[in-house]
KEKE-3310 file (N, C-alpha, C; in steps of 0.2 Angstrom, whole numbers, plus 5000, padded with zeros to 4 digits):
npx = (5594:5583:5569:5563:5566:5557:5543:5543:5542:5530:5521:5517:5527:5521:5505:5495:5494:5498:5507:5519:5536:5543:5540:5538:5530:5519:5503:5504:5493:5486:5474:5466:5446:5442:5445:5447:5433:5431:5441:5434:5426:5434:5435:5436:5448:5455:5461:5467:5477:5488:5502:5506:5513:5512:5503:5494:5484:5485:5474:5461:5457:5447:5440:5453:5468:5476:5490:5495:5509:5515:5504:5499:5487:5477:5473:5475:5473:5457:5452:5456:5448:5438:5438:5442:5431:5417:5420:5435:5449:5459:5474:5483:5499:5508:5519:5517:5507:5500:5493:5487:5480:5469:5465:5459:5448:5440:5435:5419:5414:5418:5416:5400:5400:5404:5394:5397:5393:5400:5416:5431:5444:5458:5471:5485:5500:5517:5533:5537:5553:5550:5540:5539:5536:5522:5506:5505:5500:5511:5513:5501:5494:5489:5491:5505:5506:5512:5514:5527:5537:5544:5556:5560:5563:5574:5579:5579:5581:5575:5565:5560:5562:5553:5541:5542:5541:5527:5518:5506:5513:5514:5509:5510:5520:5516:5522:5524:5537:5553:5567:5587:5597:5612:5619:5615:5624:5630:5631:5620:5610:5608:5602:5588:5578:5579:5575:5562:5555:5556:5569:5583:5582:5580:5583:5598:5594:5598:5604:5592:5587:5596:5593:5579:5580:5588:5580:5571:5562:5562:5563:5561:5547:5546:5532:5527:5536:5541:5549:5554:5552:5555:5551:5557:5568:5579:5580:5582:5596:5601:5600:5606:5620:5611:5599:5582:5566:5549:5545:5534:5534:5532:5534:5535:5531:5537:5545:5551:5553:5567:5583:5586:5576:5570:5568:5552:5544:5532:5514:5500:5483:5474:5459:5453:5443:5446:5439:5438:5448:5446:5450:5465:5479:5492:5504:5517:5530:5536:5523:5510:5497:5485:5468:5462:5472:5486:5502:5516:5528:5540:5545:5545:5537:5527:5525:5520:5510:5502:5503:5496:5482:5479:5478:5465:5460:5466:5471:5481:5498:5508:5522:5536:5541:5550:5564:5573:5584:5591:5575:5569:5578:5575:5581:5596:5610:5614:5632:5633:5629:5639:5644:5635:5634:5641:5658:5662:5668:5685:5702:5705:5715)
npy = (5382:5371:5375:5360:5356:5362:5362:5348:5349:5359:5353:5340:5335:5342:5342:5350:5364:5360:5351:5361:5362:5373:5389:5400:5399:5405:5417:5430:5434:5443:5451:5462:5464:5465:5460:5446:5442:5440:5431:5420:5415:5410:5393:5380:5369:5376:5386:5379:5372:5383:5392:5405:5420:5431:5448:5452:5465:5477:5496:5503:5497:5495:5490:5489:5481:5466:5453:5442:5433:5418:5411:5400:5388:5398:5405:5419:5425:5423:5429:5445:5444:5447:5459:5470:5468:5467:5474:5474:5464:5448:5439:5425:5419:5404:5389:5377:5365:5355:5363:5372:5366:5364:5378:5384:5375:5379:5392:5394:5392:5401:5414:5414:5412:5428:5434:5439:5440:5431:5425:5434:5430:5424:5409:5407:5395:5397:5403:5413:5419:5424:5428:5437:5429:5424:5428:5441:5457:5471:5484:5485:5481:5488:5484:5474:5458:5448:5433:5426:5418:5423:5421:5408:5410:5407:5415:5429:5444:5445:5445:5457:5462:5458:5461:5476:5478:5476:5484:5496:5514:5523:5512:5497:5486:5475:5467:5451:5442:5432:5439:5437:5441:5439:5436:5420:5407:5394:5382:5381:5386:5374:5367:5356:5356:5365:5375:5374:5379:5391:5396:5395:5400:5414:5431:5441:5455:5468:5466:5464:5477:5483:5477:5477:5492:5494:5487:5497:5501:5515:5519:5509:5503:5499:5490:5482:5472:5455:5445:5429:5412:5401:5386:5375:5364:5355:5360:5372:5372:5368:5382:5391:5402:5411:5423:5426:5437:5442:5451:5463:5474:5489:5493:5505:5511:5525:5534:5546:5546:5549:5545:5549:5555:5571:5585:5599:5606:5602:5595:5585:5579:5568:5564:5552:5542:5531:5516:5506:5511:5523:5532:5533:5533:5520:5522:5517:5509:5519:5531:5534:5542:5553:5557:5571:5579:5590:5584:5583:5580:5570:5575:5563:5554:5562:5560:5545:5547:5556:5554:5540:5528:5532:5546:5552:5552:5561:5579:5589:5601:5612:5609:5605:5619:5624:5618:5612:5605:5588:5580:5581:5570:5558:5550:5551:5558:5578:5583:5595:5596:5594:5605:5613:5616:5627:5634:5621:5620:5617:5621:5619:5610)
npz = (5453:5446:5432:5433:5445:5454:5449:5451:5464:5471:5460:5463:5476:5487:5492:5498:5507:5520:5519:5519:5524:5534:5539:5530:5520:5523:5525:5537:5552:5553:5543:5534:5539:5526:5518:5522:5522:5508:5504:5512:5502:5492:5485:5491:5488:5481:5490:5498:5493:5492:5494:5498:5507:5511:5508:5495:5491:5487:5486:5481:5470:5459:5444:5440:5427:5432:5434:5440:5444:5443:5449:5454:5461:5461:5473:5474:5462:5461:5476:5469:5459:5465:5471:5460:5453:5441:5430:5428:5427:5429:5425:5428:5430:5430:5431:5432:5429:5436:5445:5438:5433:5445:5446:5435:5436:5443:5437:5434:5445:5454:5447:5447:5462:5466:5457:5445:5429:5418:5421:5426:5425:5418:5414:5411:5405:5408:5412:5422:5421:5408:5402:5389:5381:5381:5377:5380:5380:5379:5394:5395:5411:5424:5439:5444:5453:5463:5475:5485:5475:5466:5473:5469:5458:5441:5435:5440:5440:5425:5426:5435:5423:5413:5420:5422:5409:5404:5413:5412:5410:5428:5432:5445:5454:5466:5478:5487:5497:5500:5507:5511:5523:5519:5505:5497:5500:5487:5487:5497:5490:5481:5485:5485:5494:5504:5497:5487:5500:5498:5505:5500:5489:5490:5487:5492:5501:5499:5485:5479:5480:5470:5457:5457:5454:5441:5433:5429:5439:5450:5464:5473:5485:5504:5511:5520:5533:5540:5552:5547:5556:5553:5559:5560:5566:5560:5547:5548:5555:5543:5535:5546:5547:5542:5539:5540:5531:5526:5517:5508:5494:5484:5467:5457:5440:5433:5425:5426:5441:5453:5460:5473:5487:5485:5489:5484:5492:5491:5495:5501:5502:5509:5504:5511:5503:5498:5496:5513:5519:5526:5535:5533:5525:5518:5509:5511:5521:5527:5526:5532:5526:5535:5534:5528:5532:5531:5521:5522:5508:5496:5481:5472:5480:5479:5465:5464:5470:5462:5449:5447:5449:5460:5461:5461:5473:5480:5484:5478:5481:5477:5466:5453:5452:5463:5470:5485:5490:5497:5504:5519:5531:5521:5507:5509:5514:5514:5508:5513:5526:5534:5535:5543:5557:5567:5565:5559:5549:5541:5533:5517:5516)
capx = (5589:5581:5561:5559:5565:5553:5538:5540:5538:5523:5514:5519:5530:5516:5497:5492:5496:5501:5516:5526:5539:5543:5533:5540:5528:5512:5502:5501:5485:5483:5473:5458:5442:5437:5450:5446:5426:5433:5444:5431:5421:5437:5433:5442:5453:5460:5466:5472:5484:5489:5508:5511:5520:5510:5495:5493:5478:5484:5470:5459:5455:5441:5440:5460:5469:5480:5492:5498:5515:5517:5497:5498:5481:5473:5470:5476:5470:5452:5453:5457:5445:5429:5441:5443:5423:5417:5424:5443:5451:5465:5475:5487:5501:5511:5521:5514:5502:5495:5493:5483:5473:5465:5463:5453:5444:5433:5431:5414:5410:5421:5410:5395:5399:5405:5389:5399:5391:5404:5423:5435:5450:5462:5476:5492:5504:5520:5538:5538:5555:5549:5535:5538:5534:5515:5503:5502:5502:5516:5509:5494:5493:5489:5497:5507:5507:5516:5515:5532:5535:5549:5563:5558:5565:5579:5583:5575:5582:5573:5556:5558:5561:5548:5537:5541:5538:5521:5516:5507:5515:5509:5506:5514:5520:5515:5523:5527:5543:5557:5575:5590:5599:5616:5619:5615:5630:5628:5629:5612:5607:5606:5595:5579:5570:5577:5573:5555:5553:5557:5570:5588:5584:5578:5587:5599:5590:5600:5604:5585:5585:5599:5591:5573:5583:5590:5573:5568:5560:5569:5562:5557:5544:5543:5526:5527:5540:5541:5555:5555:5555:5555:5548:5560:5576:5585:5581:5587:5603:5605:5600:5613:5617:5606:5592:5576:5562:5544:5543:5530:5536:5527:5538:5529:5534:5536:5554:5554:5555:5574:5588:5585:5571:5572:5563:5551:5540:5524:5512:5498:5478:5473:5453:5449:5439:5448:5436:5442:5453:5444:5456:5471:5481:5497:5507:5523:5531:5534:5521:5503:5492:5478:5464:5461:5477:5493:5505:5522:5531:5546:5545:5545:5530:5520:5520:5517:5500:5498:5502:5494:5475:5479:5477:5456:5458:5471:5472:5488:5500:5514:5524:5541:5546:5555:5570:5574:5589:5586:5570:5573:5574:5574:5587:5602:5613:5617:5635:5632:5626:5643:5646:5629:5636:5646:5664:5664:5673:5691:5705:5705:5722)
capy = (5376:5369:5374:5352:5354:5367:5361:5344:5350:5361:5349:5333:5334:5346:5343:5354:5368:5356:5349:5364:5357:5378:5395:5405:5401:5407:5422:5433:5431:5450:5452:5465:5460:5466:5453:5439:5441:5438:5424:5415:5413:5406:5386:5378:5365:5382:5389:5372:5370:5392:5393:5413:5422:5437:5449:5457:5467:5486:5499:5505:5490:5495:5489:5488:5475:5463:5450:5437:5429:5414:5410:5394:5387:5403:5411:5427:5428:5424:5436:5448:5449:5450:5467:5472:5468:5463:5476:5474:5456:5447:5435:5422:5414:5399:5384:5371:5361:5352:5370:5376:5360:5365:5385:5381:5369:5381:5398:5395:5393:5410:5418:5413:5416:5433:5437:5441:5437:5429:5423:5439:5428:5420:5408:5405:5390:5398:5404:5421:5424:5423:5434:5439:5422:5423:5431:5447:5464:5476:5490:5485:5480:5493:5481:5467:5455:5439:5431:5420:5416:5428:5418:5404:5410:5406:5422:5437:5450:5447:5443:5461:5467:5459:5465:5482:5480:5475:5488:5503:5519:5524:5506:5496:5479:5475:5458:5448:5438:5431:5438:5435:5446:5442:5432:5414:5402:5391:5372:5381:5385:5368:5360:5357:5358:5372:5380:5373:5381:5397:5401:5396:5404:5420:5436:5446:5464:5474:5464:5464:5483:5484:5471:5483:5499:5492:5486:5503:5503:5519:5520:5502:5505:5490:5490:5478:5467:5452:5440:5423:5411:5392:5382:5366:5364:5353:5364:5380:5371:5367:5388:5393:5409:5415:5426:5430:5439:5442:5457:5468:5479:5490:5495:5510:5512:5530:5535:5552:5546:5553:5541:5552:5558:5574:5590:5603:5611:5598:5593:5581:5580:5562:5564:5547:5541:5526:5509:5501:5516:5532:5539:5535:5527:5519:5519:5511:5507:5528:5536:5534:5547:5554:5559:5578:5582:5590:5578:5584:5573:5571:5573:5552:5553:5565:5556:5539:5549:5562:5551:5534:5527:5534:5552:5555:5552:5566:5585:5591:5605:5613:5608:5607:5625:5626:5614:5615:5599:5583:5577:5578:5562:5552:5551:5551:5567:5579:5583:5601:5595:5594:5612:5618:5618:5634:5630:5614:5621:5617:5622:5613:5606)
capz = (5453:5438:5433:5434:5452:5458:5446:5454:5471:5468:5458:5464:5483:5489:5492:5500:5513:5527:5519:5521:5531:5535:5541:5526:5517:5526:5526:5543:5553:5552:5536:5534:5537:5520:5512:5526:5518:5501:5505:5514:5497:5489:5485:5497:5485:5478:5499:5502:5487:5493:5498:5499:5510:5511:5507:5490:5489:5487:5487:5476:5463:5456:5437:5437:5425:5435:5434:5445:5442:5449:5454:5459:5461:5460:5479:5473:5455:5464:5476:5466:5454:5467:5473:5452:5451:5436:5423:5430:5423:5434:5424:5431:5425:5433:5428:5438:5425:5441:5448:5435:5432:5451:5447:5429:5438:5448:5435:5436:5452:5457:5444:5451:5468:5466:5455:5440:5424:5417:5424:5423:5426:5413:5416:5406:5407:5406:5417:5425:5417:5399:5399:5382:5378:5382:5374:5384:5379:5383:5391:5398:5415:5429:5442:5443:5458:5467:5482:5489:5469:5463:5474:5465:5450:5441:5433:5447:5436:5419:5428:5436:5419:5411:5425:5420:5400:5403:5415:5410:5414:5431:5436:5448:5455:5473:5479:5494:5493:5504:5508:5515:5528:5515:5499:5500:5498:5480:5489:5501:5484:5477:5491:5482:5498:5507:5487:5486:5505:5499:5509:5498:5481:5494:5486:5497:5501:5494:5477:5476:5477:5464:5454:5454:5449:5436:5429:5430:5445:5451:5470:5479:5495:5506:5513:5526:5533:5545:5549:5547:5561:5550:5565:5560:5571:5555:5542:5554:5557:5537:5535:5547:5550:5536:5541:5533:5531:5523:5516:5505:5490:5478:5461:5454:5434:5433:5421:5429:5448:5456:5463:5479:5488:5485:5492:5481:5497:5489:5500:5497:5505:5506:5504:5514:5500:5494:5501:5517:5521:5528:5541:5531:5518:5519:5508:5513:5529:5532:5523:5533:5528:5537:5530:5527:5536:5525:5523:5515:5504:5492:5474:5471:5484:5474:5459:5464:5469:5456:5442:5448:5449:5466:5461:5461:5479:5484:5484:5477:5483:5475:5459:5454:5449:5468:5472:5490:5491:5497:5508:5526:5534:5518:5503:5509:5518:5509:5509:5517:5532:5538:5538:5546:5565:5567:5568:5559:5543:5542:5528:5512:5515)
cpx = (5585:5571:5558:5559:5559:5543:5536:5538:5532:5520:5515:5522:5523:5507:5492:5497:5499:5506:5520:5528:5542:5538:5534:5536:5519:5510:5500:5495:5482:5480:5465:5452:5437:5439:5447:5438:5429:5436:5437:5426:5425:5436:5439:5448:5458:5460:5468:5478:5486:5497:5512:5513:5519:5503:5497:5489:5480:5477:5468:5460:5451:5442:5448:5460:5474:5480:5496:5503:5516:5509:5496:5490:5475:5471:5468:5473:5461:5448:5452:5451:5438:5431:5439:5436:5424:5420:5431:5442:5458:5467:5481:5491:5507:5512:5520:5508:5496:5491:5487:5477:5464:5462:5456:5448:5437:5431:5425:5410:5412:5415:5403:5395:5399:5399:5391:5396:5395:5411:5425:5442:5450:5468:5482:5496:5511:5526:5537:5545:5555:5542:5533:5537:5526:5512:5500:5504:5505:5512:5504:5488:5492:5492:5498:5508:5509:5516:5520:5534:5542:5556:5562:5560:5569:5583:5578:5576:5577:5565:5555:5559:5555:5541:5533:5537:5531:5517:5511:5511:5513:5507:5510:5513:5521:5514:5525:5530:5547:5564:5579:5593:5607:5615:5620:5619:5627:5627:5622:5606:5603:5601:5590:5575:5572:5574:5565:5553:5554:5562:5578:5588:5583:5585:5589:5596:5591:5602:5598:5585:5590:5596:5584:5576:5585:5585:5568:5563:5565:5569:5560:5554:5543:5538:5526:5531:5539:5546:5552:5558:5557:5553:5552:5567:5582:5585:5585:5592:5605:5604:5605:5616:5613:5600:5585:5569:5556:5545:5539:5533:5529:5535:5533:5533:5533:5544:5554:5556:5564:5576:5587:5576:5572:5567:5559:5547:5532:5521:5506:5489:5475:5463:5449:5443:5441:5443:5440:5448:5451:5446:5463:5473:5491:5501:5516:5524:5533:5532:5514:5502:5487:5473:5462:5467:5485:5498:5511:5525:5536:5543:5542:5539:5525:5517:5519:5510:5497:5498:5502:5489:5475:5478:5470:5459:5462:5469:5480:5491:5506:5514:5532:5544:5551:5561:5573:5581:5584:5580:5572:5572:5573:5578:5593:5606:5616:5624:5637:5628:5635:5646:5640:5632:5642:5653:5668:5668:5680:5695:5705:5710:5723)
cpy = (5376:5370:5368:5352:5356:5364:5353:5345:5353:5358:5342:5330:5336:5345:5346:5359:5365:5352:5353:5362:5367:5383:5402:5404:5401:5415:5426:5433:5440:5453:5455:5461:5460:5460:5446:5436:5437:5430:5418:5412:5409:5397:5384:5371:5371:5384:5382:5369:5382:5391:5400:5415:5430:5440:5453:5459:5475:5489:5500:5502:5491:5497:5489:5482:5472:5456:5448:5433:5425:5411:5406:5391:5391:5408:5416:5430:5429:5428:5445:5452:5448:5456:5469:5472:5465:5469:5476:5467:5455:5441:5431:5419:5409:5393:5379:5368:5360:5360:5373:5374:5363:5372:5386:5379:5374:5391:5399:5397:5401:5416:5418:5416:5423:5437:5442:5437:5429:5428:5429:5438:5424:5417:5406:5399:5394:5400:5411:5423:5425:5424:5434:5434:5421:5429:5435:5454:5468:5483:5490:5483:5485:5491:5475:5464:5449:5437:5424:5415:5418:5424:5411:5404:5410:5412:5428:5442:5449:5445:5450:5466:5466:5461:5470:5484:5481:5481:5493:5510:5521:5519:5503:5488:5480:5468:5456:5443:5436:5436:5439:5440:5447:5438:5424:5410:5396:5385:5374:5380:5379:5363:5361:5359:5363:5378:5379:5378:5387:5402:5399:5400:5414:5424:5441:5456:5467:5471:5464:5474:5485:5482:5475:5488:5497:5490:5491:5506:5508:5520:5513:5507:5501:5495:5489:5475:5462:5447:5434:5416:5401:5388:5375:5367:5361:5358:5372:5380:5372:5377:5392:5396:5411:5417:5425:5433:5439:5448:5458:5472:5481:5496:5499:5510:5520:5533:5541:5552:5547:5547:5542:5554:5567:5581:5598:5608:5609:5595:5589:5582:5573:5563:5559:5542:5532:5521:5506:5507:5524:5535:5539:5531:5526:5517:5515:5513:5515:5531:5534:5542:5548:5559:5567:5583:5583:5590:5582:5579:5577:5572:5567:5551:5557:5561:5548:5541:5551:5558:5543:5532:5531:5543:5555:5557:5558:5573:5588:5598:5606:5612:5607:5613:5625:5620:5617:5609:5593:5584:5578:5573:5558:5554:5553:5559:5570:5584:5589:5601:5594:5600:5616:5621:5622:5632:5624:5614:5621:5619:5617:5609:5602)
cpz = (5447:5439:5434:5442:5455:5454:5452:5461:5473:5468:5463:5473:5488:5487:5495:5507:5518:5526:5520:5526:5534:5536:5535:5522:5517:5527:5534:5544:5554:5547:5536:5535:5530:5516:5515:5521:5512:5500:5508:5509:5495:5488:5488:5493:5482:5486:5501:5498:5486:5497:5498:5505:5513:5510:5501:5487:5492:5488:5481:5468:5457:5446:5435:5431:5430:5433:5439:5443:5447:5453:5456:5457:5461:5467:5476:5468:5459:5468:5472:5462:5456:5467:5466:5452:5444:5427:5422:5430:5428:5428:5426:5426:5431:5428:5429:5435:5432:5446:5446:5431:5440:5452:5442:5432:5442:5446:5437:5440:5456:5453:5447:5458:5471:5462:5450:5432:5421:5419:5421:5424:5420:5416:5410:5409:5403:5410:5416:5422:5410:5400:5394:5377:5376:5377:5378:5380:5382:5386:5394:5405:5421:5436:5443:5452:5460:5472:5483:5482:5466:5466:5472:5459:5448:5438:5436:5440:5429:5421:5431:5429:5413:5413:5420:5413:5399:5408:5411:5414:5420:5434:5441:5450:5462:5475:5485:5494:5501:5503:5512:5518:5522:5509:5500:5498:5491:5483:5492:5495:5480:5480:5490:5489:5504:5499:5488:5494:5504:5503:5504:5491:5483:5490:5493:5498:5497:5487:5475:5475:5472:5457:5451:5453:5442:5430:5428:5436:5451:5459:5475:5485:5497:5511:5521:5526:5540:5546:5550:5554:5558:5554:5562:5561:5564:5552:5546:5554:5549:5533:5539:5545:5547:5543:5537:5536:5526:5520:5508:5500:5486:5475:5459:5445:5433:5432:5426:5436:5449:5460:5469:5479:5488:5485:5487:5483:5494:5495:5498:5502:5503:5509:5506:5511:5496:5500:5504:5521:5522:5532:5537:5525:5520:5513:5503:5519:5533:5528:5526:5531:5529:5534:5532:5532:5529:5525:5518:5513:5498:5485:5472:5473:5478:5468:5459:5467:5467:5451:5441:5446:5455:5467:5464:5470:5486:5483:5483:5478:5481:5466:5460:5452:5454:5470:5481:5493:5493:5504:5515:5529:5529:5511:5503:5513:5514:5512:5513:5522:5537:5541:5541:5552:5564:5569:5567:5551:5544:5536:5524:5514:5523)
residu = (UNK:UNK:UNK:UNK:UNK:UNK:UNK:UNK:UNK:UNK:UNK:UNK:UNK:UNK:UNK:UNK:UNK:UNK:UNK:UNK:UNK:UNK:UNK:UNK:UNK:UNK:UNK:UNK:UNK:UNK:UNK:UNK:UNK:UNK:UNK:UNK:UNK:UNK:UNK:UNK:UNK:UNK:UNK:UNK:UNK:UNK:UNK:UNK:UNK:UNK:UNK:UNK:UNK:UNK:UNK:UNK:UNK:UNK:UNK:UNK:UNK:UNK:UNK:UNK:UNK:UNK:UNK:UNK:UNK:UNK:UNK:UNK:UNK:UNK:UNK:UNK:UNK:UNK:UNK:UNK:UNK:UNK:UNK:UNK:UNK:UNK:UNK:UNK:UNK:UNK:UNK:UNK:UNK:UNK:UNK:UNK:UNK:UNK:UNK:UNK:UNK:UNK:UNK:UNK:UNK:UNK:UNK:UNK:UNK:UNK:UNK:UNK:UNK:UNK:UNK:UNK:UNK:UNK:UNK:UNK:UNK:UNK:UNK:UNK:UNK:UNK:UNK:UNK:UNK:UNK:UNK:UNK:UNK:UNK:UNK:UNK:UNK:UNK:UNK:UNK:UNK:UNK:UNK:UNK:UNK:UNK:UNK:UNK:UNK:UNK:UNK:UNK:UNK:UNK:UNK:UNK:UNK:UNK:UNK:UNK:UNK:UNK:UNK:UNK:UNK:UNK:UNK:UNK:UNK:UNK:UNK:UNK:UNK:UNK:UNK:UNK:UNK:UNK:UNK:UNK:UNK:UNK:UNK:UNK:UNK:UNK:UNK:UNK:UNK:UNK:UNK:UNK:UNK:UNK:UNK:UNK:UNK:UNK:UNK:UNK:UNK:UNK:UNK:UNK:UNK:UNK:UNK:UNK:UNK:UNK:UNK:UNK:UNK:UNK:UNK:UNK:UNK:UNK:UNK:UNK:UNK:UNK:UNK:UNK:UNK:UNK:UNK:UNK:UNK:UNK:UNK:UNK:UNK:UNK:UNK:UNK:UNK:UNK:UNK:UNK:UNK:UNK:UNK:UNK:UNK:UNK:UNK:UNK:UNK:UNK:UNK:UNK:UNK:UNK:UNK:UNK:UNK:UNK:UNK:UNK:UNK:UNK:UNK:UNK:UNK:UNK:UNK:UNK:UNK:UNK:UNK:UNK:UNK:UNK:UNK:UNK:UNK:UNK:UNK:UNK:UNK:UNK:UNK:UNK:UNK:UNK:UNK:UNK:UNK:UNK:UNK:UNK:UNK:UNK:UNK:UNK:UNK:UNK:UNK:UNK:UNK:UNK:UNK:UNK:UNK:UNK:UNK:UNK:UNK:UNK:UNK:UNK:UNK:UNK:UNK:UNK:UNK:UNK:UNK:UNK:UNK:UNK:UNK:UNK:UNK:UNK:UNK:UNK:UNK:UNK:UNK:UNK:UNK:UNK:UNK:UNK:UNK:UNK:UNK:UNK:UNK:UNK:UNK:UNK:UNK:UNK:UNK:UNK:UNK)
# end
């Protein structure tokens, strides 16, 4: 699907929130009430021109830099940067002229309402896979974010690696996206308005987790996930069999993280201290920690907490001098599981 298709729909098919003709692309009504606060400050022309798919507001914000891929009229960038305050900067970027006519349009007043001196959002006109096109710094972002944007792209892959380039070490990308249960047939593909509704350009699960490895994203952890129900009989039929889902990831940038989870007898103390989260921290769909309780963890776990923003807030245990195989219950089996039960050795031959 061509950036003119997807542009015109956006700008031009699309006036607001109530033309989606699908439910793919709405956010769950389960949404903090610290975020709910925030949002209800947003100017209401920026949450009426809002077609995400999700919530992305990680934890512990305070003065980060972020980037928004894909920002549309602004929700998320605005958001964002009451959480970030006023010495953390959100900068958006989208290809949707009429998009970014409507986010510009109310710096100000976000400024003001938020009790920030001056605006600490920037926007760009420019295509999330060409990055390297914009005038950003490699390097400098602590994390990167999307909401229902990425399958909208025409090349997935060089948008998670420009992701990456721009990261800093230690940062990460926490996004909310479609995809499909398999790979979605090239004719579904071509259907501008299952494409604009986010459900035909949807990446298949596991091509997306090949697709973030490869961008050096060595661990994907989905957050949340939720399926998809489209609420329109045609379009279901023109979808057929296809599935889909909502789902949540966070990409950590950290070269030394391991293909496997793998086991070094660490353990972690989560000090309760992040805002919004004092009995636990979650984070992803199997790692709740509760607060002052010791939590064992992989390798891969450690360091998306010891070598993140996410560190202050932890107590760490261990190290790697010890090796103990893999993780139990998470990376794979390892092949010496077939000889534990007594008896279950047979001749080589």
């Amino acid at each position: 699907m061509s950036h003119e298709s997807v542009q015109n729909y956006y700008g031009e098919v699309l006036q607001g929130s109530g033309d989606l003709q699908t439910n793919a692309c709405c956010t769950p009504d389960d949404i903090p009430d610290h975020v709910k606060e925030v949002l209800s400050q947003v100017h209401d022309e920026v949450l009426m021109r809002y077609y995400g798919c999700g919530l992305i507001a990680p934890e512990a914000l305070e003065g980060a830099r972020i980037l928004d891929l894909g920002c549309g009229a602004g929700r998320d960038v605005y958001a964002l940067s009451k959480m970030v305050g006023p010495q953390g900067r959100v900068v958006g970027v989208d290809m949707t002229p009429a998009q970014l006519d409507v986010a510009r349009r109310h710096q100000a007043y976000h400024a003001e309402v938020f009790g920030h001196d001056t605006s600490n959002v920037e926007f760009h006109h420019g295509f999330i896979e060409t990055l390297q096109d914009l005038d950003l710094e490699p390097g400098s972002f602590d994390i990167i974010v999307s909401n229902c944007v990425i399958n909208l792209a025409t090349d997935k892959a060089a948008v998670l690696r420009g992701a990456y380039h721009l990261l800093k070490e230690g940062g990460e990308m926490y996004f909310s996206d479609v995809y499909a249960d398999r790979r979605v047939p090239e004719a579904m593909a071509r259907d501008e308005v299952l494409y604009g509704e986010c459900l035909s350009g949807a990446l298949y699960w596991n091509d997306f987790l090949s697709l973030a490895k490869g961008a050096g994203f060595i661990d994907p952890r989905m957050v949340t996930a939720r399926p998809l129900t489209i609420e329109n009989p045609k379009l279901e039929a023109r979808v057929a069999p296809l599935k889909f889902l909502s789902a949540t990831y966070r990409l950590f940038k950290l070269p030394k993280l391991e293909s496997d989870c793998e086991d070094y007898g660490q353990a972690v103390i989560y000090k309760g201290t992040i805002p919004h989260a004092p009995h636990a921290l979650q984070l992803d769909d199997h790692h709740v920690i509760e607060t002052g309780k010791v939590f064992a963890v992989c390798g891969n776990t450690w360091m998306m907490l010891k070598d993140t923003r996410l560190a202050p807030h932890f107590d760490f245990i261990g190290g790697f001098s010890n090796h103990y195989g893999v993780f139990e219950g998470c990376g794979g089996n390892s092949p010496f599981n077939a000889f534990d039960t007594e008896g279950a050795a047979t001749s080589c031959c």
